[in-house]
C-alpha positions in Angstrom: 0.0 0.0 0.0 1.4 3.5 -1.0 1.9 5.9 1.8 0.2 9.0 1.7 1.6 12.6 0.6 1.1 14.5 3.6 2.1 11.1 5.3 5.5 11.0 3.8 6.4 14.4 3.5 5.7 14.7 7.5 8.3 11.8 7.9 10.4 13.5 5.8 10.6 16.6 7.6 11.0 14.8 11.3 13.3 12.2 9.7 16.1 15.0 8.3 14.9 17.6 11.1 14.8 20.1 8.3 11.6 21.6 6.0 14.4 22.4 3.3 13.8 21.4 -0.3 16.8 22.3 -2.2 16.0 23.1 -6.0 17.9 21.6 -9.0 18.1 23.3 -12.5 20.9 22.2 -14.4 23.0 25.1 -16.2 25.6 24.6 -18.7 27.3 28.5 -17.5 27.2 27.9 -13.8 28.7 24.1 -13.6 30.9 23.7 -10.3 34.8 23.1 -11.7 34.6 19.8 -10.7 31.5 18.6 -12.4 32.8 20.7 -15.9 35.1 17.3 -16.2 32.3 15.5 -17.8 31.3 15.2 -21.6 27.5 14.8 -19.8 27.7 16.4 -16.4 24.0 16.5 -15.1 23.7 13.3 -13.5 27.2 13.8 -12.0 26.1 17.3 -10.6 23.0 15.7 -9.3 24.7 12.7 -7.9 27.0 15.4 -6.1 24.4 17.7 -4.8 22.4 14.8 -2.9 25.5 13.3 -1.4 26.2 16.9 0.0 22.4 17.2 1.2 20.7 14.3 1.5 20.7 14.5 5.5 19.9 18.4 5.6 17.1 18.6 3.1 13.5 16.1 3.5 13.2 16.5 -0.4 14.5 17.9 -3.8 12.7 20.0 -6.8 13.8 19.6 -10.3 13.7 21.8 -12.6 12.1 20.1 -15.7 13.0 22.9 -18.7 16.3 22.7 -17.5 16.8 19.1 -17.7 15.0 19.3 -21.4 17.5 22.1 -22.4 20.2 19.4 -22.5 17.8 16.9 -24.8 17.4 13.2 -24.3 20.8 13.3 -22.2 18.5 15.4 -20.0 15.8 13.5 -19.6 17.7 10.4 -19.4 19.9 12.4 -16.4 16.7 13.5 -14.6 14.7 10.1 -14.6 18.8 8.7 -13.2 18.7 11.6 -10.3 15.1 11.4 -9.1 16.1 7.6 -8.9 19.5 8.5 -7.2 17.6 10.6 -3.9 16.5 8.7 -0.6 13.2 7.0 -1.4 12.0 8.5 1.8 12.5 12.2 0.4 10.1 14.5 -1.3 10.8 14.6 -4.8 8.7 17.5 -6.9 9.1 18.2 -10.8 8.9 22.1 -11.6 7.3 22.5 -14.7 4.5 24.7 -14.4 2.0 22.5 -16.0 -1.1 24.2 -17.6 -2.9 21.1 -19.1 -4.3 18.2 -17.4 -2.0 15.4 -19.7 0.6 16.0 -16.6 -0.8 13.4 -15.0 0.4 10.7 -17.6 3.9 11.8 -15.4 2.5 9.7 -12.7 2.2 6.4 -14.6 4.0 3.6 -13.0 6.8 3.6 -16.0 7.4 7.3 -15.6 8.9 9.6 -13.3 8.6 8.5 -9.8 8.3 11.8 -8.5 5.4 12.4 -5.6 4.6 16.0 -7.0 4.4 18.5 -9.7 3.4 22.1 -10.0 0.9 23.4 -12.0 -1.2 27.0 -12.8 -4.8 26.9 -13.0 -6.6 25.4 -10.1 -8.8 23.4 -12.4 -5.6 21.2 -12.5 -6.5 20.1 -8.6 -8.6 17.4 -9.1 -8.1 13.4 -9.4 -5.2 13.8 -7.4 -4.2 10.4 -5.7 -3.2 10.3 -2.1 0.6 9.6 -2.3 1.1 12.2 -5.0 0.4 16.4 -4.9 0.4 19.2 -6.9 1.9 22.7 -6.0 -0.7 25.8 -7.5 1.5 28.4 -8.5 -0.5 31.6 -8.6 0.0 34.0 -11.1 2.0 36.4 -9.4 4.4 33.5 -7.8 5.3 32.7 -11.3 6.0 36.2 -11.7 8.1 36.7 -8.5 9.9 33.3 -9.6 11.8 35.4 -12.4 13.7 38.4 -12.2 16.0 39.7 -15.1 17.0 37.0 -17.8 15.3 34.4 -16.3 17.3 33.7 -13.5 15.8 32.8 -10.0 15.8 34.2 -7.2 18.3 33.8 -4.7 15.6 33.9 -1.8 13.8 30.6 -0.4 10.2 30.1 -1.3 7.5 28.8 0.6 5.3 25.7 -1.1 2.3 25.0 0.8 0.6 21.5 0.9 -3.0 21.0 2.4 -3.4 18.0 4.3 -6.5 16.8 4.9 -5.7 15.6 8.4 -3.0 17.6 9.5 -3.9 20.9 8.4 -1.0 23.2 6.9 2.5 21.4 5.9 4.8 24.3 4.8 8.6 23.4 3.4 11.0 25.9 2.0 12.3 25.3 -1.2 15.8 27.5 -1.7 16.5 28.6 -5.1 19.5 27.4 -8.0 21.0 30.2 -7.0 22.5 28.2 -3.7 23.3 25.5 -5.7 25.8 27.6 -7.3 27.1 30.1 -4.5 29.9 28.0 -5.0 31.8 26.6 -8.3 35.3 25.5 -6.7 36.5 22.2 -5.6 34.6 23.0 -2.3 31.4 23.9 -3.9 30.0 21.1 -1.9 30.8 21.9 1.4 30.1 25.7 0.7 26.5 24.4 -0.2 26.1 22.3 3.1 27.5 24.9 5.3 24.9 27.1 4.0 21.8 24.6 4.5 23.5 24.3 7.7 22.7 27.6 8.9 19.1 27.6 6.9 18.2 24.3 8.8 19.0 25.8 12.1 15.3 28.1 11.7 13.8 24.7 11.7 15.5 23.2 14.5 15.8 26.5 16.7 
């Protein structure tokens, strides 16, 4: 029997002590030195950024256009990631989905992520209990870009409605994080700055 969202991502968040989700959009420009070794470096970069986090986030978002920048190697490296994080983390594809043929996402020989986002809230219904989408209101999209496209560097809030234990709120902390750091330690830069993020959840 499949566990339920709300169930899961609860666990989650008391397993790793920590309501971070740390978001993943590959960029060929901002590549970490070490990671630039590789003819197809996106499965290497996500293989590194999980072993850095894995214990200080309950759950990571990918960033689908991203991934499908990089063509089939990119959606061959994302199916290999979302495989490669704990199966008892959150995993949520960021794509912004406006029509309701997402959910063919969800099929058993798809992507085993346990949530999407969407706009339009006539996307909400038929949902199953161990998945959940994300509405992203018009003017979150908005505030999501700022310039060319880039993210911003603050942490935003994604809500999830559970039926039986109200309001589950996790903070999802921008690309821009991922890439505070492009050195050798670019790792350890990223975990000593979860670090200090995790510490508002733990108090």
């Amino acid at each position: 029997m499949s566990v339920r969202f709300g169930d899961k991502l609860r666990a989650a968040i008391e397993g790793r002590q920590s309501d971070l989700i740390l978001w993943i959009a590959p960029e060929s420009t901002r590549l970490p030195l070490p990671i630039q070794v590789y003819d197809e470096p996106l499965l290497p970069l996500g293989k590194a950024l999980i072993n850095a986090t894995r214990d200080l986030v309950c759950g990571y978002m990918f960033e689908l256009p991203h991934y499908l920048a990089y063509g089939a190697a990119g959606a061959i490296a994302l199916e290999r990631t979302i495989h490669y994080a704990d199966r008892d983390l959150i995993k949520i594809l960021h794509g912004g989905f406006a029509l309701p043929t997402y959910s063919k996402l969800w099929d058993e020989t798809s992507l085993p992520v346990d949530a999407i986002t969407v706009v339009g809230d006539s996307m909400l219904t038929g949902v199953k209990p161990n998945r959940a989408i994300f509405l992203l209101a018009e003017e979150a999209i908005l505030d999501l870009r700022v310039g060319m496209g880039q993210l911003q560097t603050t942490a935003r809030t994604l809500r999830f409605h559970d039926p039986e234990q109200g309001i589950i709120a996790v903070r999802a902390e921008s690309d821009s994080v991922v890439y505070s750091g492009l050195g050798d330690n670019f790792a350890q830069v990223l975990r000593i700055y979860l670090e200090r993020q995790r510490e508002q959840f733990t108090g």
